[in-house]
GUGUKE-924258 format. One record per residue (C-alpha): z, y, x. Coordinates in steps of 0.25 Angstrom, whole numbers, plus 5000, padded with zeros to 4 digits. Example, Ala and Ser with C-alpha at 12.3 -4.5 7.8 and 13.67 -1.06 7.14 Angstrom:
2
+------+------+------+
!   c3 !   c2 !   c1 !
+------+------+------+
! 5031 ! 4982 ! 5049 !
! 5029 ! 4996 ! 5055 !
+------+------+------+
// end
This chain:
336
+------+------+------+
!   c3 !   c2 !   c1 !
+------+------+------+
! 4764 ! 5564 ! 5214 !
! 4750 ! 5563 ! 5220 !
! 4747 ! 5552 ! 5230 !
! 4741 ! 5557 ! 5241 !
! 4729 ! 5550 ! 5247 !
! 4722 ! 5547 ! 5261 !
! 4712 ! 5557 ! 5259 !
! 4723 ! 5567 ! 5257 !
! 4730 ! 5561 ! 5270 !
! 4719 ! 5563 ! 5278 !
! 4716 ! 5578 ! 5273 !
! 4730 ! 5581 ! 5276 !
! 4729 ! 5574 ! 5291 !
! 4715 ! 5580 ! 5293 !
! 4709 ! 5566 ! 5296 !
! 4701 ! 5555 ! 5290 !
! 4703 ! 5546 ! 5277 !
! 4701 ! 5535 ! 5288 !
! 4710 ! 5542 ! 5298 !
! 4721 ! 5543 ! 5288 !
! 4719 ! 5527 ! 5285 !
! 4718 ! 5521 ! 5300 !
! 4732 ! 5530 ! 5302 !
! 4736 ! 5522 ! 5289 !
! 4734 ! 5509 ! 5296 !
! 4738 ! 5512 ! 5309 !
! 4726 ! 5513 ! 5317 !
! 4729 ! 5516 ! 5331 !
! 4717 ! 5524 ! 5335 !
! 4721 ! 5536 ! 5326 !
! 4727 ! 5546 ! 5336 !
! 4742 ! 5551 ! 5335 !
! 4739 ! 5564 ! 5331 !
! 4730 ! 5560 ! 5320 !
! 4740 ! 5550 ! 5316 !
! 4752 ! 5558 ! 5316 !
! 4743 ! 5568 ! 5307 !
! 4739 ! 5559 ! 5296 !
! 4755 ! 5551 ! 5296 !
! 4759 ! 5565 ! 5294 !
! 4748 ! 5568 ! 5283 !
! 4753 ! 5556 ! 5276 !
! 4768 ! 5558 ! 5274 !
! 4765 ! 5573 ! 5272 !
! 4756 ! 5567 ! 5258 !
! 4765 ! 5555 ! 5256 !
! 4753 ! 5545 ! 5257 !
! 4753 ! 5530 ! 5254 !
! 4743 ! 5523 ! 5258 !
! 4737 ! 5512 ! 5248 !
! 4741 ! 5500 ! 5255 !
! 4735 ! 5492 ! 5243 !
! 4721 ! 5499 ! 5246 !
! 4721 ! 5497 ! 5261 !
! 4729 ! 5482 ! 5259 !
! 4714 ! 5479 ! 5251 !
! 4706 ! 5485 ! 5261 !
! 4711 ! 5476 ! 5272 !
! 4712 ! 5465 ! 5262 !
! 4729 ! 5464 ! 5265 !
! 4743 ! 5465 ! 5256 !
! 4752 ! 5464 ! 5268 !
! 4759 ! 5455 ! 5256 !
! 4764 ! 5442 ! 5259 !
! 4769 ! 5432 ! 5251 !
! 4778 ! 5424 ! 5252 !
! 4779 ! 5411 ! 5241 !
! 4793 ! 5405 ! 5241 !
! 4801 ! 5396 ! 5227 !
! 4812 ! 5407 ! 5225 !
! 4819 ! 5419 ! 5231 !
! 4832 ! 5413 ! 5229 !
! 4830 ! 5402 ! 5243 !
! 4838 ! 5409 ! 5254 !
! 4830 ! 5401 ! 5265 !
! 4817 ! 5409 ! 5263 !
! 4824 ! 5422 ! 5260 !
! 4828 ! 5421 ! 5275 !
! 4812 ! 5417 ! 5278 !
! 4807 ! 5429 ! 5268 !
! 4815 ! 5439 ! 5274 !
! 4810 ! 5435 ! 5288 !
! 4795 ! 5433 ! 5283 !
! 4796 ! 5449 ! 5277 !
! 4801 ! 5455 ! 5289 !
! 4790 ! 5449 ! 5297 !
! 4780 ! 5453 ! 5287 !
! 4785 ! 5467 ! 5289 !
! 4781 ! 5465 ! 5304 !
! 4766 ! 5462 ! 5300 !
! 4764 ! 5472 ! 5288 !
! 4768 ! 5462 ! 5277 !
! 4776 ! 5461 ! 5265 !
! 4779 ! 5448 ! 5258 !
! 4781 ! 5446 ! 5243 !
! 4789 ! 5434 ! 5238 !
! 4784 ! 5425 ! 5227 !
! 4796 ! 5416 ! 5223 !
! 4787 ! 5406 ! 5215 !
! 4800 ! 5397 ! 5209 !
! 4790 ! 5386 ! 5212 !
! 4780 ! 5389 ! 5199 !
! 4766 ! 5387 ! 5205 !
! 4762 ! 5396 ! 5194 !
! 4768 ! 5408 ! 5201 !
! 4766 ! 5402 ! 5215 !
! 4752 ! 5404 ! 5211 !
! 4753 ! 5419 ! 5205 !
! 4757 ! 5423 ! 5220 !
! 4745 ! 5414 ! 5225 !
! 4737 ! 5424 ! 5218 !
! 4742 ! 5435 ! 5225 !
! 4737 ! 5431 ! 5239 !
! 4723 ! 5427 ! 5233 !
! 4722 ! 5439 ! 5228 !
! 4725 ! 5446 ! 5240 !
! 4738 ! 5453 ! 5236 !
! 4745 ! 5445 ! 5248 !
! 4740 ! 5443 ! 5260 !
! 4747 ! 5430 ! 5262 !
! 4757 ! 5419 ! 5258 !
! 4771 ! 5413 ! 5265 !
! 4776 ! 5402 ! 5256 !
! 4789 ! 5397 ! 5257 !
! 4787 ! 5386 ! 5245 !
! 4776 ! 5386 ! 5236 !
! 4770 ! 5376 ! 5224 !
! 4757 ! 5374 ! 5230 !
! 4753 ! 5360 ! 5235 !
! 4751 ! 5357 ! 5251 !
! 4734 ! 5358 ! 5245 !
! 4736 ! 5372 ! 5236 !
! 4742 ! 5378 ! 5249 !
! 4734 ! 5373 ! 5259 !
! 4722 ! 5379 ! 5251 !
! 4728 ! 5393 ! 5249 !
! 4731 ! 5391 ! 5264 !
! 4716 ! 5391 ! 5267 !
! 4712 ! 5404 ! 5260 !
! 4725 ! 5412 ! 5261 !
! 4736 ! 5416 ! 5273 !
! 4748 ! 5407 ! 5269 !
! 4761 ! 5401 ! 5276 !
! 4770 ! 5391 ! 5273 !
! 4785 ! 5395 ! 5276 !
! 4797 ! 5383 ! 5275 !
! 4789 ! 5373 ! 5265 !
! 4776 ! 5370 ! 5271 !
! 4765 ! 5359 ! 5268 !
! 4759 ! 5353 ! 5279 !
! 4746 ! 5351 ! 5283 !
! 4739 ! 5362 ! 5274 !
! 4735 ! 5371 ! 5286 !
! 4745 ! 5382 ! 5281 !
! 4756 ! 5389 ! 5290 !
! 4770 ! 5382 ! 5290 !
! 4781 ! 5389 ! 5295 !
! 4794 ! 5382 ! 5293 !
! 4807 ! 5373 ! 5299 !
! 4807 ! 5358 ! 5304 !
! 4813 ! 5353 ! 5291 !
! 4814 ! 5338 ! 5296 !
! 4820 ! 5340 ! 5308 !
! 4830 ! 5351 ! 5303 !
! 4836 ! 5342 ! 5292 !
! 4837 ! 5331 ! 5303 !
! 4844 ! 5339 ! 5312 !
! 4852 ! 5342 ! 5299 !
! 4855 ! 5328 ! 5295 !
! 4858 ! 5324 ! 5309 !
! 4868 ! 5335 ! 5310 !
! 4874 ! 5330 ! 5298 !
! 4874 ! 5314 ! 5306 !
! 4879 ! 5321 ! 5319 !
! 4892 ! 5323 ! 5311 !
! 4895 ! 5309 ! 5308 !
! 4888 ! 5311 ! 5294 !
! 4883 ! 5297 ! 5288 !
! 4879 ! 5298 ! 5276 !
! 4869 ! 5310 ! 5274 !
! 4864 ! 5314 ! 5261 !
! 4852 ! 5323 ! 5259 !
! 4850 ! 5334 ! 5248 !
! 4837 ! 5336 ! 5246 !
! 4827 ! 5342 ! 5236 !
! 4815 ! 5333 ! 5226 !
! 4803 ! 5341 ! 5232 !
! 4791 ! 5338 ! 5243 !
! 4792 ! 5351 ! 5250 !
! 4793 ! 5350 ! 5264 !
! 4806 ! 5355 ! 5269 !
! 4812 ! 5344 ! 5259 !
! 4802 ! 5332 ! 5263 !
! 4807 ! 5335 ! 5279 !
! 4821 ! 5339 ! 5277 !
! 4822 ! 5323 ! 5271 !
! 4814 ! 5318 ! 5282 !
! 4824 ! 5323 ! 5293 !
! 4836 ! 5318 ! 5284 !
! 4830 ! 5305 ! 5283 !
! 4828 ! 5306 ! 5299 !
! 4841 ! 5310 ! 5303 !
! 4848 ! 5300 ! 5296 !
! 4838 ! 5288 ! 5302 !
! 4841 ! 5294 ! 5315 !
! 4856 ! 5296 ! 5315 !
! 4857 ! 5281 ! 5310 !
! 4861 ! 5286 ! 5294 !
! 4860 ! 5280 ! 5281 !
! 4847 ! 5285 ! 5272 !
! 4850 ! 5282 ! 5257 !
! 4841 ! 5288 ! 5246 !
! 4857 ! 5290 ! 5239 !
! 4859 ! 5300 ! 5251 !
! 4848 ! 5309 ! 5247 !
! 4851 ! 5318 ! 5236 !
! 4839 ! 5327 ! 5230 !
! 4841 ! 5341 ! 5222 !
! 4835 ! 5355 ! 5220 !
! 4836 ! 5366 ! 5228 !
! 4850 ! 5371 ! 5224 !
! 4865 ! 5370 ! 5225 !
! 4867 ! 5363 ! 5212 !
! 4858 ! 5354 ! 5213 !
! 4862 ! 5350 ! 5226 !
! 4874 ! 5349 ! 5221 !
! 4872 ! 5338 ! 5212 !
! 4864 ! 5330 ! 5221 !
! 4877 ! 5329 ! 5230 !
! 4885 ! 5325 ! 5218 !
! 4875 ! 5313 ! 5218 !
! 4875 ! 5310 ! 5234 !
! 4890 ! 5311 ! 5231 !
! 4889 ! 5300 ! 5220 !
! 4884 ! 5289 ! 5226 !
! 4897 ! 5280 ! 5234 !
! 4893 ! 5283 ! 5248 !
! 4892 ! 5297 ! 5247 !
! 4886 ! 5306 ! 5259 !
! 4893 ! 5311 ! 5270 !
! 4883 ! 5322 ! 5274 !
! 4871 ! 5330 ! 5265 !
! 4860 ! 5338 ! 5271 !
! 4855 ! 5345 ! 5261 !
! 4840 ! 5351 ! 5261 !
! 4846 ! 5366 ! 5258 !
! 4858 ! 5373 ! 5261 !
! 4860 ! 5377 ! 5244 !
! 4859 ! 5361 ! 5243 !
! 4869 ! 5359 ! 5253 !
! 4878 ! 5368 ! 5246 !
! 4877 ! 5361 ! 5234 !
! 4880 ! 5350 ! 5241 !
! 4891 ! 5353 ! 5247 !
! 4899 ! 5358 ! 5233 !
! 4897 ! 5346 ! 5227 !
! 4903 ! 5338 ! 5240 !
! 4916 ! 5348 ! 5240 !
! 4917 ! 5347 ! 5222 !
! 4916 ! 5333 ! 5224 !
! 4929 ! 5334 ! 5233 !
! 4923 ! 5331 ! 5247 !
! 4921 ! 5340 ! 5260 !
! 4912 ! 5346 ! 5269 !
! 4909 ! 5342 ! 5278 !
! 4920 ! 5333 ! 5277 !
! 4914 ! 5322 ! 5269 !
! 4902 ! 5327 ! 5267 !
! 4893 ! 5338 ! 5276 !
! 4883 ! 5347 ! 5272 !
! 4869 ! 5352 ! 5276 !
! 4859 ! 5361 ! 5272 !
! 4847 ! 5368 ! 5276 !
! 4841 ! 5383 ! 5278 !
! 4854 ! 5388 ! 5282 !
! 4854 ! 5400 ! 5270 !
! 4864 ! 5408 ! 5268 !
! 4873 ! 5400 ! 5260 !
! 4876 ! 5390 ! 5273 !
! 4886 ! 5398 ! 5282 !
! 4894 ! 5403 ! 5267 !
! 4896 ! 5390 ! 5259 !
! 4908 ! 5384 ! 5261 !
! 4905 ! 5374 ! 5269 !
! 4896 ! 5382 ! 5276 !
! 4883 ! 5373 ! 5276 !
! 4876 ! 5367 ! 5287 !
! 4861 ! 5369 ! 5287 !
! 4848 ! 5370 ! 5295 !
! 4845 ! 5384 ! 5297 !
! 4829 ! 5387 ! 5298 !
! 4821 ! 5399 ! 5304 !
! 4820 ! 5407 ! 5291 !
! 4817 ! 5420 ! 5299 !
! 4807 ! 5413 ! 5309 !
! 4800 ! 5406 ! 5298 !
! 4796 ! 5418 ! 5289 !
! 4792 ! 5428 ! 5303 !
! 4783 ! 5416 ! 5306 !
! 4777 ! 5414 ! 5292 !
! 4773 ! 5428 ! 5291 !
! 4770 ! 5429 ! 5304 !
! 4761 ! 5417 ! 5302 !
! 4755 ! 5422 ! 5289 !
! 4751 ! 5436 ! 5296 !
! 4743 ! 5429 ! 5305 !
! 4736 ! 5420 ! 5295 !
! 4733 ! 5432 ! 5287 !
! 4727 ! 5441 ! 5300 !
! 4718 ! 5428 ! 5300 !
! 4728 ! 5417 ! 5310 !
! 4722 ! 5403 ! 5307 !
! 4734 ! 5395 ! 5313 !
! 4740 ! 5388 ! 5304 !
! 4755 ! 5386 ! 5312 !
! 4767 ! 5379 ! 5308 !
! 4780 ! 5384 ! 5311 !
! 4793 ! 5378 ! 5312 !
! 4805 ! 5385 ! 5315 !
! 4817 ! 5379 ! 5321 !
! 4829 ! 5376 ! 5313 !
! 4843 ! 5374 ! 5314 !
! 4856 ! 5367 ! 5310 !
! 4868 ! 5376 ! 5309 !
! 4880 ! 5369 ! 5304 !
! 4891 ! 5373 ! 5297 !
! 4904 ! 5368 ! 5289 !
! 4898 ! 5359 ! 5280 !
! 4894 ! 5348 ! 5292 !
! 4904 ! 5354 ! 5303 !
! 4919 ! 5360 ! 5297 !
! 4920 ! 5366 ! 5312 !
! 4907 ! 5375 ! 5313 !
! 4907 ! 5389 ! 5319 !
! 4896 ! 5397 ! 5311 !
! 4886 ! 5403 ! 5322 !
+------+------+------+
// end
């Protein structure tokens, strides 16, 4: 089957080359008639424009990426979903690049955007160094989304960690809870830093013990979590309470404590963060800090556009939060 072409459109119309294209790209000034003639021409020969062509012309993909660890985190499934629709909005499309944390094919993508074949980046984790991505920030339209460096005059759009996990930790004290362990992850990303910060605060605040044996450390991960509550669970003052720094770790968490013959929250109560979809299902449901997923990504696109038609701004965004709680700090709940 023969393609036809724009001259071919044109002929059929009885108009310009140049008619056919400013129709193509929804020029205003073309009259209705003209307009309706050449649309018509168009389906009647089953053209398709060559968006790669006109994309080089105007020096554009309409292709974002969008640079996250792994597909498998339900947290920034919520934020890509909400990141795509609002590309749609403007004209874009976004391609995901799970990196699995190998700077090696990090850096593959990378090539993608110098090489013009995205017109910009929304990372959600990445490899680089706070240095490596505040040089790619000047020469390139990119976004920090959830884990962000500070100070490197790139965008950040992303949740209050210390506060939340204090307003977490300080639930868990309002309860009665008095001796609250931490589950937390070996790393210096952001999110982990803050999140031990507004532990450590909430307990200084409600007048609570802080003991190096209260915080546990693990991977990402419901196993591994689950072994480092076997080893809060193995010292002779055990825990009365765990905030955990995701909502998998906390169910982890909460396994081991029932296979070890205790309850929750009974003897021990549970929180999580990022509220996925796991929290109102487990049994206990889990408590957790929900965060703007939805508002997050819109604003990270929205952000990136701008940058890209030339913004200089360089904003930082953070979206409000919030604690929802469910059976494993309160038996006596009502799921909103």
């Amino acid at each position: 089957m023969l393609i036809a072409t724009i001259k071919e459109v044109a002929k059929a119309a009885g108009v310009s080359v140049a008619t056919v294209s400013r129709v193509l790209n929804n020029d205003r000034k073309v009259a209705d008639r003209t307009r309706v003639s050449v649309e018509d021409a168009i389906q009647r020969l089953n053209y398709r424009p060559n968006l790669l062509g006109r994309n080089l012309r105007l020096q554009q993909t309409r292709m974002i990426l969008v640079i996250l660890s792994s597909i498998s985190n339900n947290f920034h499934a919520k934020i890509i979903r909400s990141i795509e629709n609002e590309g749609r909005l403007h004209g874009y499309n976004i391609m995901l690049c799970a990196t699995h944390d190998d700077r090696k094919i990090e850096a593959a993508y990378l090539e993608l955007l110098k090489n013009k074949m995205a017109d910009g980046i929304i990372f959600l984790s990445t490899t680089l160094t706070a240095l490596e991505m505040k040089e790619l920030g000047r020469d390139y339209p990119i976004i920090q989304c959830g884990e962000y460096y500070e100070g490197i005059d790139v965008p950040i759009v992303s949740v209050d960690n210390e506060m939340a996990a204090f307003t977490a930790v300080s639930h868990l004290a309002a309860i009665g809870r008095k001796r609250i362990a931490h589950i937390t992850v070996s790393n210096d990303i952001i999110s982990t830093r803050l999140r031990l910060s507004g532990y450590m605060r909430a307990l200084k605040e409600n007048n609570l013990p802080y003991s190096e044996h209260l915080v546990a450390y693990a991977r990402y991960g419901y196993g591994s979590a689950y072994a480092a509550m076997e080893n809060l669970l193995s010292h002779d003052t055990k825990p009365d309470a765990v905030f955990a720094i995701s909502d998998r770790m906390a169910a982890g968490a909460i396994k081991c404590t029932i296979d070890k013959g205790l309850q929750v929250p009974g003897d021990i109560a549970v929180a999580g963060f990022d509220n996925t979809d796991i929290t109102p299902i487990y049994n206990p449901s889990i408590t957790t800090m929900s965060q703007s997923e939805q508002d997050m990504g819109a604003a990270a696109m929205r952000i990136l556009v701008e940058r890209i038609g030339g913004s200089e701004e360089i904003p930082f965004r953070f979206f409000k939060y919030s604690l929802i709680v469910r059976d494993s700090t309160d038996p006596t709940h009502t799921e909103q």
